[in-house]
C-alpha positions as CSV (number, residue, x, y, z in Angstrom):
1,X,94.1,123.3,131.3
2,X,94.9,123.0,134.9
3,X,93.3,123.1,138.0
4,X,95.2,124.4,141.3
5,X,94.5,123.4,144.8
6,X,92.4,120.8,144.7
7,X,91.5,118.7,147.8
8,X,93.0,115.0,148.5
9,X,91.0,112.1,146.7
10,X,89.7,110.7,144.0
11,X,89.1,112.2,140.1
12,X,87.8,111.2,136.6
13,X,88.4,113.5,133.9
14,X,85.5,113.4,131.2
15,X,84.3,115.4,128.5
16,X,81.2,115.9,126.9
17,X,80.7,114.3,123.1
18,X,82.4,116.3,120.7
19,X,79.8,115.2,118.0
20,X,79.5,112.4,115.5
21,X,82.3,110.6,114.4
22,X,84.2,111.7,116.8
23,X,86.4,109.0,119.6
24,X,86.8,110.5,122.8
25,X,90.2,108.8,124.4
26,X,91.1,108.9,128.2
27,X,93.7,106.6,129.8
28,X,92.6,105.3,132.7
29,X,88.8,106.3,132.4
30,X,90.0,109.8,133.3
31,X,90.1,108.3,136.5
32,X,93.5,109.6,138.8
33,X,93.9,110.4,142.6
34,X,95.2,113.2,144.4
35,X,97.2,112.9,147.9
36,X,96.9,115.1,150.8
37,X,100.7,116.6,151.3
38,X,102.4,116.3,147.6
39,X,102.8,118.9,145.7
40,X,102.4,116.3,142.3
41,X,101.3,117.7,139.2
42,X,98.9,114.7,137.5
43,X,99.0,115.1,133.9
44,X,95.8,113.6,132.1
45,X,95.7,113.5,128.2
46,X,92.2,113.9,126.4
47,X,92.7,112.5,122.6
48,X,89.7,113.8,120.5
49,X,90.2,111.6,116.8
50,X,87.7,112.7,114.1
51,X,86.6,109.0,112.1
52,X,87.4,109.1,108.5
53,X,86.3,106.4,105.9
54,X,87.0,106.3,102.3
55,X,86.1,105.2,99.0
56,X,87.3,102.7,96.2
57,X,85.9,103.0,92.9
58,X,86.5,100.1,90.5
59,X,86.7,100.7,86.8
60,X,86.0,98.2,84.3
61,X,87.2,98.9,80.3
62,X,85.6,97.1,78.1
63,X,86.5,97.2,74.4
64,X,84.4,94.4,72.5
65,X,87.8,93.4,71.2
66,X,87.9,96.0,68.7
67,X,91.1,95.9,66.7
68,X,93.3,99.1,66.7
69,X,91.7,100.7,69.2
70,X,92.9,103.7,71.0
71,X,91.8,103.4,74.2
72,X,91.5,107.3,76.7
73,X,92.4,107.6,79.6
74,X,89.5,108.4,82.2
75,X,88.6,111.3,84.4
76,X,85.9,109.9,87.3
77,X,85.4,112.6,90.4
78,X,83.8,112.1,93.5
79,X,81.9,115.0,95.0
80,X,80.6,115.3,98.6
81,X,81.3,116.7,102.1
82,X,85.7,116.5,101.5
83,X,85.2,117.3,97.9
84,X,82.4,119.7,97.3
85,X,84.0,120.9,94.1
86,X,84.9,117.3,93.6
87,X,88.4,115.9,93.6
88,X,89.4,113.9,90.2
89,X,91.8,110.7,89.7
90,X,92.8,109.8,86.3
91,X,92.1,105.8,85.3
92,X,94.7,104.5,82.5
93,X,92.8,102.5,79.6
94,X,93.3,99.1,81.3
95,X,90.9,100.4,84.3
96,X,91.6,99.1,88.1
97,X,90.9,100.5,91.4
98,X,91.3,103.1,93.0
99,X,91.2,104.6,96.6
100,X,90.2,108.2,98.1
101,X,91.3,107.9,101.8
102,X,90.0,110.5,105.0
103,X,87.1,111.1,103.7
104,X,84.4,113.1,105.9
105,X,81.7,110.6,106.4
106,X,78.6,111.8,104.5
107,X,77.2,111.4,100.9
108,X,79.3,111.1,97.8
109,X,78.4,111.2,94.1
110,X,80.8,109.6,91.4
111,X,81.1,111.0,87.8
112,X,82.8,110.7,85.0
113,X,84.2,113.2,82.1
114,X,82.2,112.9,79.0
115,X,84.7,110.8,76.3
116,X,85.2,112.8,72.9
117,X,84.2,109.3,71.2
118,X,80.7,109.2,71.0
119,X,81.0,105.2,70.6
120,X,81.9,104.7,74.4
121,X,79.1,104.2,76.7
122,X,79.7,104.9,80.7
123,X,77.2,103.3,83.5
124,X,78.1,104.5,86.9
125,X,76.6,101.5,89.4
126,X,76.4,102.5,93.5
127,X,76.3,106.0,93.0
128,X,75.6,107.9,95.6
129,X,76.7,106.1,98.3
130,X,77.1,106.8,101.6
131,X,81.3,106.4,103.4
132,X,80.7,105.8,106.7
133,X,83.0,107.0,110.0
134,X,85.8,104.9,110.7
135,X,84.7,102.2,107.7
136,X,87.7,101.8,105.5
137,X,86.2,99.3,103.2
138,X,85.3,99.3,99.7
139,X,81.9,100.9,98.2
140,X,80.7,99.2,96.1
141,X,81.0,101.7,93.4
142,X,81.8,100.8,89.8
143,X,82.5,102.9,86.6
144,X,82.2,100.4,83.1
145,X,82.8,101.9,80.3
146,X,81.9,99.8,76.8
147,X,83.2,100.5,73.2
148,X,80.4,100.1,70.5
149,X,82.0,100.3,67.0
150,X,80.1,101.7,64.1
151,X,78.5,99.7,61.8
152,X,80.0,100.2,58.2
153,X,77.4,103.0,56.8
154,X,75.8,102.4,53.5
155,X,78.1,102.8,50.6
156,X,81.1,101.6,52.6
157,X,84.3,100.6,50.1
158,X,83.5,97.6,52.3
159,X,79.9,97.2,50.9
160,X,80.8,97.7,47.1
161,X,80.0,94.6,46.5
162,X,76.8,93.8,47.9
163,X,76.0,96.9,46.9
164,X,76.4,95.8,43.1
165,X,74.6,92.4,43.6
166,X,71.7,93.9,45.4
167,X,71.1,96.3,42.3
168,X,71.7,93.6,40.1
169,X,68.7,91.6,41.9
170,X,66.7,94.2,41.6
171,X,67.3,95.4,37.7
172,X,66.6,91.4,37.1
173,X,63.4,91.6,38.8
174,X,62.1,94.5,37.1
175,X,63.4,93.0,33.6
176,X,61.0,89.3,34.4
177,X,58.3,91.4,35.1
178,X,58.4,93.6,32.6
179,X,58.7,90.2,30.1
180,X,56.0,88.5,32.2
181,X,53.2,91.9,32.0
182,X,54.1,91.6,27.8
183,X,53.4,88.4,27.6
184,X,50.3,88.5,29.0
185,X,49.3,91.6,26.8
186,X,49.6,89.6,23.8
């Protein structure tokens, strides 16, 4: 924009705030001096910057040291004001860290996909959260996800043989007291 003719002396340059997170930058307070007799063209650059935060989700994999395990990979998507469909990153099976950057500051939610195991259990700790203009530290967010094995079910190959003693017990059982109930009938 310029401004023609303008009388000898002194100028600021200012503009009204943009809005919330938004940084206003003018070099020299806007301030800038005009002489009677040049013909000077004063240039004067307004910088508008929009603050951005972002997000780091930590995940945590925990497997109860089960042996032979295949551990999944895992979906987790944050939704809010830059993602209102959400935006997804995939975590490998040994979890970590990681960072959605430029973020429009607001409130964000943090899910996971559903695991086709039924034996993993997810708790999602920090969620909702608030990023914050121009805050490019961590949230506090963290995704754990523990591995409960089954317990063998009844009738397990691995259970034959308690299986066999127990009925045992009880076939001995019944035989003393059916001994015990004839003797006392006589």
């Amino acid at each position: 924009m310029t401004w023609d003719n303008l009388i000898p002396g002194e100028y600021t340059v200012t503009e009204a705030s943009p809005g919330a997170n938004w940084t206003v930058l003018i070099p020299n307070d806007g301030k800038f001096t005009v002489t009677a007799g040049e013909d000077t063209i004063v240039d004067v650059t307004v910088t508008n910057s929009y603050s951005v935060g972002s997000l780091t989700v930590n995940k945590i994999v925990n497997t109860n040291n089960a042996i032979g395990l295949t551990v999944p990979s895992f979906n987790i998507t944050i939704t809010g004001p830059s993602y209102p469909t959400g935006n997804t990153k995939i975590f490998s099976a040994t979890g970590g860290a990681m960072t959605w950057d430029n973020l429009i500051p607001g409130v964000y939610t943090v899910t996971e996909a559903a695991l086709s195991d039924p034996l993993w259990r997810t708790n999602i700790a920090g969620s909702p959260f608030t990023v914050v203009a121009g805050e490019n530290t961590t949230v506090d967010v963290t995704v754990t996800n523990i591995y409960f094995p089954n317990l063998p079910m009844t009738g397990d190959s691995n259970n034959i043989a308690l299986l066999i003693l127990g009925l045992g017990a009880g076939l001995f059982g019944i035989g003393l007291a059916s001994k015990k109930r004839k003797a006392m009938n006589k």
